[in-house]
KEVOZA-648979 format. One record per residue (C-alpha): x, y, z; chain. Coordinates in steps of 0.25 Angstrom, whole numbers. Each point is the difference from the previous one (the first is absolute). Layout:
N
<site X="X" Y="Y" Z="Z" cadena="A"/>
...
//
This chain:
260
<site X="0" Y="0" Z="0" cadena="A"/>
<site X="6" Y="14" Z="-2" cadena="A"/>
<site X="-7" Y="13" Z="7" cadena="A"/>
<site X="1" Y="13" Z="-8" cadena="A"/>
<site X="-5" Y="14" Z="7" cadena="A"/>
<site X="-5" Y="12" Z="-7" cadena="A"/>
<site X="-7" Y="13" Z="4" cadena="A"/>
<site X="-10" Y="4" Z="-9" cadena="A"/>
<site X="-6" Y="15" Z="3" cadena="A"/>
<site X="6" Y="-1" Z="13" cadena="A"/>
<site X="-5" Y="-14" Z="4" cadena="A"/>
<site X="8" Y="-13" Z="3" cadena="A"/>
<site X="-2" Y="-11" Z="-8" cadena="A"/>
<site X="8" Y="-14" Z="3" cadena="A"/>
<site X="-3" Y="-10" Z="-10" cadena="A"/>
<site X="1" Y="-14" Z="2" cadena="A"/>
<site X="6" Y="-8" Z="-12" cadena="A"/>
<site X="-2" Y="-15" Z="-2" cadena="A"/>
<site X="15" Y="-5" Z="-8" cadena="A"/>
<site X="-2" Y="-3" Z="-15" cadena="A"/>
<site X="5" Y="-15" Z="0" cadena="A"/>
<site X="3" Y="-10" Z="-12" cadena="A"/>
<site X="-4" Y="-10" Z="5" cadena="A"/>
<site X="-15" Y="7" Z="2" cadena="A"/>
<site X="0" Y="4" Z="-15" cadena="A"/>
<site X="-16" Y="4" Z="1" cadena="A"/>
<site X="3" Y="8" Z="10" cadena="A"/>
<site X="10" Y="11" Z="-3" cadena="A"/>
<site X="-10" Y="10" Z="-1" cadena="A"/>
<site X="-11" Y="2" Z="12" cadena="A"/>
<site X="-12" Y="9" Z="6" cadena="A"/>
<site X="3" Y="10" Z="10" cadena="A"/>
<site X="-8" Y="3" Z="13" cadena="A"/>
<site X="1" Y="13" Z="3" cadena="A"/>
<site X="-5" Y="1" Z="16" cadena="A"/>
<site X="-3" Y="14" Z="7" cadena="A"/>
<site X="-3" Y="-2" Z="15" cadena="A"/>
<site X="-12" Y="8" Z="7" cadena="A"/>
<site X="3" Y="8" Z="12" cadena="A"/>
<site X="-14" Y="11" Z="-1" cadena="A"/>
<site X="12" Y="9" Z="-8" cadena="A"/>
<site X="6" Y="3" Z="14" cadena="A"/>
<site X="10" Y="-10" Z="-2" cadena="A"/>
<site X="5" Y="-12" Z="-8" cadena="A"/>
<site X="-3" Y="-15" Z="6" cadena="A"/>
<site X="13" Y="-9" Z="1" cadena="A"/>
<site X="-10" Y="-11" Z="2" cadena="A"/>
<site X="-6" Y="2" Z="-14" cadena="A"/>
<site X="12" Y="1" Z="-7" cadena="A"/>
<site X="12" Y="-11" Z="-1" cadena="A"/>
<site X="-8" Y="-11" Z="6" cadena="A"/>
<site X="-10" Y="1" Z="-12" cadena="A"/>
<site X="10" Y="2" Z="-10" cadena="A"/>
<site X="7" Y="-12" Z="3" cadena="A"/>
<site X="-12" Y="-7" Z="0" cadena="A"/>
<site X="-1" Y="3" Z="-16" cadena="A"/>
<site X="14" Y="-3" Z="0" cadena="A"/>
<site X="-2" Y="-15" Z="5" cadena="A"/>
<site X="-13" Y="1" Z="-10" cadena="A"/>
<site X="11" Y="2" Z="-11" cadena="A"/>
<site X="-3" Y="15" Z="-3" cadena="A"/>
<site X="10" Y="12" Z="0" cadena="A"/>
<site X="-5" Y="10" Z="12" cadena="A"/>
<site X="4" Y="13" Z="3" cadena="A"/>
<site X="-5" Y="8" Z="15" cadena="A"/>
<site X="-3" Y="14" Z="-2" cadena="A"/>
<site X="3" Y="11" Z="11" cadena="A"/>
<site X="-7" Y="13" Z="-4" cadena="A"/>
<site X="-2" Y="11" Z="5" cadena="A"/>
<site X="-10" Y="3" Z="13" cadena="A"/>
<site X="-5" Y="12" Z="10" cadena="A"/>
<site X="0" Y="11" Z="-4" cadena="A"/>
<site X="10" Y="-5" Z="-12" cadena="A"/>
<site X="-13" Y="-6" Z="-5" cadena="A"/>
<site X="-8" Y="13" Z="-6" cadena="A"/>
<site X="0" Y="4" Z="-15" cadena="A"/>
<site X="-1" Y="-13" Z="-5" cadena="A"/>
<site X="16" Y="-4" Z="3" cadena="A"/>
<site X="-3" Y="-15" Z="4" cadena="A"/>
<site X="-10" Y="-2" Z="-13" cadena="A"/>
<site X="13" Y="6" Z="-8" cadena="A"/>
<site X="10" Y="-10" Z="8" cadena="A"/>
<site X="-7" Y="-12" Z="-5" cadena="A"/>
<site X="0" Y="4" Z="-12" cadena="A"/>
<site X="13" Y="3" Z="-2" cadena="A"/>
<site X="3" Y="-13" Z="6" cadena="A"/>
<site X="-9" Y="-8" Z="-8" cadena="A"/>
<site X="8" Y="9" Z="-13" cadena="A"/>
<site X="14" Y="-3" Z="6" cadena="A"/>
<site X="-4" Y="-16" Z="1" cadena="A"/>
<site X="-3" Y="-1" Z="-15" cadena="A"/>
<site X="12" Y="10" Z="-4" cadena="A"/>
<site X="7" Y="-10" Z="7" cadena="A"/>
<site X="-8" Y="-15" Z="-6" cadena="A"/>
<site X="9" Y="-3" Z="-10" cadena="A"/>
<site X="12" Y="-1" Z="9" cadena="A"/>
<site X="-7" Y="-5" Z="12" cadena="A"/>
<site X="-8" Y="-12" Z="-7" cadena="A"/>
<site X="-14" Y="8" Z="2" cadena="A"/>
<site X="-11" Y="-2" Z="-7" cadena="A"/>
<site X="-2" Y="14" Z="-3" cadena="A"/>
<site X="-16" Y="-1" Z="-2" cadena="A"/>
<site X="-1" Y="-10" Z="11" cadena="A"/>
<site X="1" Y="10" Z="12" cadena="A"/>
<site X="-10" Y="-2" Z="13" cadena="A"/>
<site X="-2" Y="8" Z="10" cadena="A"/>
<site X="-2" Y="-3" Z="14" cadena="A"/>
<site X="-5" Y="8" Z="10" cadena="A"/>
<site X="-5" Y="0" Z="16" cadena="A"/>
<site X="-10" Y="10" Z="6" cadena="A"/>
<site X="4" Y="14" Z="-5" cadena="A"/>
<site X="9" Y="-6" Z="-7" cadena="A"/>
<site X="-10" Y="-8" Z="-6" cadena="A"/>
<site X="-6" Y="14" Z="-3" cadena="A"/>
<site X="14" Y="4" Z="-7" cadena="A"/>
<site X="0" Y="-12" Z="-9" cadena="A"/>
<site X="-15" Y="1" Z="-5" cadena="A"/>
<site X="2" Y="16" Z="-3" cadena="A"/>
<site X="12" Y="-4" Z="-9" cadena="A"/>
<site X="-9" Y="-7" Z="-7" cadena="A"/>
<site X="-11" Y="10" Z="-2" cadena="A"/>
<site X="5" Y="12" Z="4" cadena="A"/>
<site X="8" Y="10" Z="-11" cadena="A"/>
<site X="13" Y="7" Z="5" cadena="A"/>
<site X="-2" Y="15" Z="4" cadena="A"/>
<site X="10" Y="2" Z="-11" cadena="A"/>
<site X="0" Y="-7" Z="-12" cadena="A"/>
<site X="13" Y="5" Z="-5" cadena="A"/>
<site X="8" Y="-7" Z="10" cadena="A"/>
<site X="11" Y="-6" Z="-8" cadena="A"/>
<site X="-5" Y="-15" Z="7" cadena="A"/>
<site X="-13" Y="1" Z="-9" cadena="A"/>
<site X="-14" Y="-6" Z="6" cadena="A"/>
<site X="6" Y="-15" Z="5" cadena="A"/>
<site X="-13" Y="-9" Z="4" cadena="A"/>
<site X="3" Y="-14" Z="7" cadena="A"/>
<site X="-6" Y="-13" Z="-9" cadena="A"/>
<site X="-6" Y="-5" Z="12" cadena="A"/>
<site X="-5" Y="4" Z="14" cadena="A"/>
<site X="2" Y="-10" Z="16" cadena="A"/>
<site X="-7" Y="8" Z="10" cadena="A"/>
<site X="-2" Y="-1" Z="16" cadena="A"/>
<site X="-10" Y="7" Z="6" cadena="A"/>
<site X="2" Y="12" Z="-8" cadena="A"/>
<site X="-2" Y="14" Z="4" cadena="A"/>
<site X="-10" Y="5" Z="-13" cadena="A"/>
<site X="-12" Y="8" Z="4" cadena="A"/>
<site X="1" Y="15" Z="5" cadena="A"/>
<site X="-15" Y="-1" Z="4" cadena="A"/>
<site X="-6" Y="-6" Z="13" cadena="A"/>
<site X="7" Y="-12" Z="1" cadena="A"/>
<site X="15" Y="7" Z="-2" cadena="A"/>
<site X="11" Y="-1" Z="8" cadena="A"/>
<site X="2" Y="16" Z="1" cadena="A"/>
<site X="12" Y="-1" Z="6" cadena="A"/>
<site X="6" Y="-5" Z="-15" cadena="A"/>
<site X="-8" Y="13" Z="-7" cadena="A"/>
<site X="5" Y="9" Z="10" cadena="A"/>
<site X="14" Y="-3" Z="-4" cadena="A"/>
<site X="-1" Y="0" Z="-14" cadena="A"/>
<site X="-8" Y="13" Z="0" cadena="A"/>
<site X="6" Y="8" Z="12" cadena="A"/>
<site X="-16" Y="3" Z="5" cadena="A"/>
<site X="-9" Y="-4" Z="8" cadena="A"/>
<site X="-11" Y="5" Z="-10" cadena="A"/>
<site X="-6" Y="-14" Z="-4" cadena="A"/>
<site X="-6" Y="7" Z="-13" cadena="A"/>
<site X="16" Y="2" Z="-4" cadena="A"/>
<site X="0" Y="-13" Z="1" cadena="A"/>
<site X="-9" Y="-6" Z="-11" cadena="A"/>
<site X="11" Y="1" Z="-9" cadena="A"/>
<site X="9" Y="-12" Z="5" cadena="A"/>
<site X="-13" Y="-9" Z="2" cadena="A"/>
<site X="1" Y="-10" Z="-11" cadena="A"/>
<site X="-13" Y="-7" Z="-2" cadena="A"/>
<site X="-4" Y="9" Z="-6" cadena="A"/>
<site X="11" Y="-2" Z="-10" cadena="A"/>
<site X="0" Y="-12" Z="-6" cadena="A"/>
<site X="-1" Y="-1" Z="-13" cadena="A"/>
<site X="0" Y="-13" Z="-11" cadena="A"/>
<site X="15" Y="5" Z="-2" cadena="A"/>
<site X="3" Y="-6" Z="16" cadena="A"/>
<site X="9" Y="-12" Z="0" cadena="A"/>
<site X="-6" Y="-11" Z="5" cadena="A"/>
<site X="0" Y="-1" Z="17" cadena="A"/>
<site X="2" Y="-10" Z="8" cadena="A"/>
<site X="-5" Y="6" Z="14" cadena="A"/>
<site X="-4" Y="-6" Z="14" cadena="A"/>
<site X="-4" Y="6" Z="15" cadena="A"/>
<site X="-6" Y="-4" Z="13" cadena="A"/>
<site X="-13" Y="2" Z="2" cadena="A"/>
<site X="4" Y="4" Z="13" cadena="A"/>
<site X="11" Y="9" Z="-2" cadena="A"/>
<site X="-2" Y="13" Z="11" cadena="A"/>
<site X="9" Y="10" Z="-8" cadena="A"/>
<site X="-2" Y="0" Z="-14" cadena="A"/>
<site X="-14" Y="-5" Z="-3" cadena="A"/>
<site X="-4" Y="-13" Z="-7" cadena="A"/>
<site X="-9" Y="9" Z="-9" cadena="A"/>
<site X="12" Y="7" Z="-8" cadena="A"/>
<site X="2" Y="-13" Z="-5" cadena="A"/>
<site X="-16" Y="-1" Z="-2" cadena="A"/>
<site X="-1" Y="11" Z="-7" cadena="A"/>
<site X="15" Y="-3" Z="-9" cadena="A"/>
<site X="-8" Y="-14" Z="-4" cadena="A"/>
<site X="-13" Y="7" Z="-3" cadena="A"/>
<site X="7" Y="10" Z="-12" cadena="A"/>
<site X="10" Y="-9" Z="-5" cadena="A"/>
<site X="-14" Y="-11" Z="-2" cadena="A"/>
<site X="-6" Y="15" Z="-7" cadena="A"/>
<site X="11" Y="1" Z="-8" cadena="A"/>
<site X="4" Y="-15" Z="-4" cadena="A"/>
<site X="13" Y="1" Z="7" cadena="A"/>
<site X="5" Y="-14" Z="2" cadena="A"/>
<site X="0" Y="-3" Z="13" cadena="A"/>
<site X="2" Y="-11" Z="14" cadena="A"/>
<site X="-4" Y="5" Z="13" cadena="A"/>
<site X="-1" Y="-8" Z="14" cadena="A"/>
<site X="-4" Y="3" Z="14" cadena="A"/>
<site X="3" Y="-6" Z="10" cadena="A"/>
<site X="-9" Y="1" Z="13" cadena="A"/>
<site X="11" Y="4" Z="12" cadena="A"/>
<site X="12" Y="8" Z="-1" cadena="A"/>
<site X="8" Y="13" Z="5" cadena="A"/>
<site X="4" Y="10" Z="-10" cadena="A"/>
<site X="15" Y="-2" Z="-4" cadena="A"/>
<site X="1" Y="-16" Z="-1" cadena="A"/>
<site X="9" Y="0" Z="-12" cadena="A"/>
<site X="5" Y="-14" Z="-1" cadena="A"/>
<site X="-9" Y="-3" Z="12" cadena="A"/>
<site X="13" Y="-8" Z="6" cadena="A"/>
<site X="6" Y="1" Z="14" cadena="A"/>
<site X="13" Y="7" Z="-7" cadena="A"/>
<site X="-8" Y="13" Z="-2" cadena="A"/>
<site X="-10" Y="-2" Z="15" cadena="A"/>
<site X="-11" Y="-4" Z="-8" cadena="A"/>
<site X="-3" Y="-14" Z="0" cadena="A"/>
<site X="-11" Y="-4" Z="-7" cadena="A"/>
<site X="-1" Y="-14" Z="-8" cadena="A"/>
<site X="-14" Y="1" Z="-7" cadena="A"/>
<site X="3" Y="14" Z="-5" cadena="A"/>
<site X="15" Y="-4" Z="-2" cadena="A"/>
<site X="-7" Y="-7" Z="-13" cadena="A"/>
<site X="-1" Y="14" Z="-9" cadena="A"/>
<site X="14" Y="-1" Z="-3" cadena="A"/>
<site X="-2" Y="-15" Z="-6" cadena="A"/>
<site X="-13" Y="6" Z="-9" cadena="A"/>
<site X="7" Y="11" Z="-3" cadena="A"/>
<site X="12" Y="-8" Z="-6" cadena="A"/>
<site X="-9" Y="-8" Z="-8" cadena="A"/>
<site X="-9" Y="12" Z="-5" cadena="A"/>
<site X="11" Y="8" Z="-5" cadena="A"/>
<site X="8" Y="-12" Z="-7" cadena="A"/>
<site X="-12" Y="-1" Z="-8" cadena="A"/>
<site X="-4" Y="14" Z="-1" cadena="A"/>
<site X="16" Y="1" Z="-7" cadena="A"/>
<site X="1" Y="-13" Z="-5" cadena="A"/>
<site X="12" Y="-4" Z="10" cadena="A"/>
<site X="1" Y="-14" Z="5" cadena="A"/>
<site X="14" Y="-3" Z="5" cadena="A"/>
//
């Protein structure tokens, strides 16, 4: 395995690539699995990060983590531009890092569930960036953070609004979003999650039904927000829910045609 790190936009981005061996000739070129950990835009989860890359590493995908930007760090859309700049870096980088360049997923936790789905419906601020608009191929993601209505978790709008003016933050709710042009989503929750809702993911399934959005979504009846892995590594163990990373797996190896 060789770790490379980049800073896109400020961001860091470690990437985790699996060795191009000859004697795995079908395999010198793979998907990537790009995870972004929640952390309500206050901070970023460790729990959420290398222990589900590696997971996609032993599924035999390339994974990358990335760390963006948070706090007050989070206004005027840097994070959305962060993603996007890793998601260009990534696919300027393909050819010499055996990616499949239009095989990218994104995964994401909680807010930054939220971060992953608006880099799929949500247009940069600037359009000019030298990145270009970059859209993941396919979406994985945990108790996301989505609506900025009664059911948000306001603590995340707050942060990437700077204002505690609900109505400023309309704009960062995504269901409202989706269009046929969303990649298709992989997505699951707890039904009862006590800090970001199980109707955000309600609400995601109900428009991405609307809009004919491929789409796998399970609940799972019990649950604290954050489970990740659901392992005793990250404090949260939890065998029945541990199970989403298993479905997960097999959804997207068929959404991208990857078996290894």
């Amino acid at each position: 395995m060789k770790i490379e790190t980049l800073n896109p936009c400020g961001s860091r981005l470690t990437v985790y690539l699996r060795d191009a061996e000859q004697a795995m000739p079908l395999f010198q070129i793979r998907p990537l699995v790009l995870v972004i950990p929640g952390g309500g835009y206050e901070h970023v989860s460790p729990r959420e990060g290398d222990p589900v890359a590696l997971r996609f590493l032993a599924a035999g995908y390339h994974a990358a983590v990335l760390h963006y930007s948070v706090g007050e760090q989070a206004r005027d859309y840097r994070p959305l531009a962060q993603v996007n700049g890793a998601l260009a870096a990534l696919r300027a980088h393909a050819a010499e890092w055996g990616i499949c360049p239009d095989k990218i997923a994104v995964c994401g936790f909680s807010a930054g569930g939220h971060l992953a789905l608006s880099s799929a419906v949500l247009d940069l601020p600037d359009p000019a960036l030298p990145a270009g608009q970059q859209r993941p191929d396919a979406l994985i993601l945990g108790y996301p953070v989505v609506s900025a209505g009664p059911c948000a978790h306001r603590g995340s709008f707050v942060q990437l609004s700077g204002s505690r003016d609900e109505a400023s933050h309309l704009a960062f709710g995504l269901e409202d979003k989706i269009t046929s042009r969303t990649p298709p989503v992989f997505v699951w929750h707890t039904m009862d999650d006590s800090t970001v809702p199980v109707e955000n993911t309600l609400l995601l399934v109900s428009a991405l039904r609307k809009a004919q959005v491929p789409c796998e979504a399970h609940l799972f009846p019990h649950g604290v927000h954050g489970l990740s892995v659901c392992t005793a590594e990250v404090n949260t163990p939890l065998p029945h829910a541990a199970h989403w990373f298993a479905l997960a797996c097999e959804w997207l190896g068929e959404t991208l045609d990857f078996h290894p």
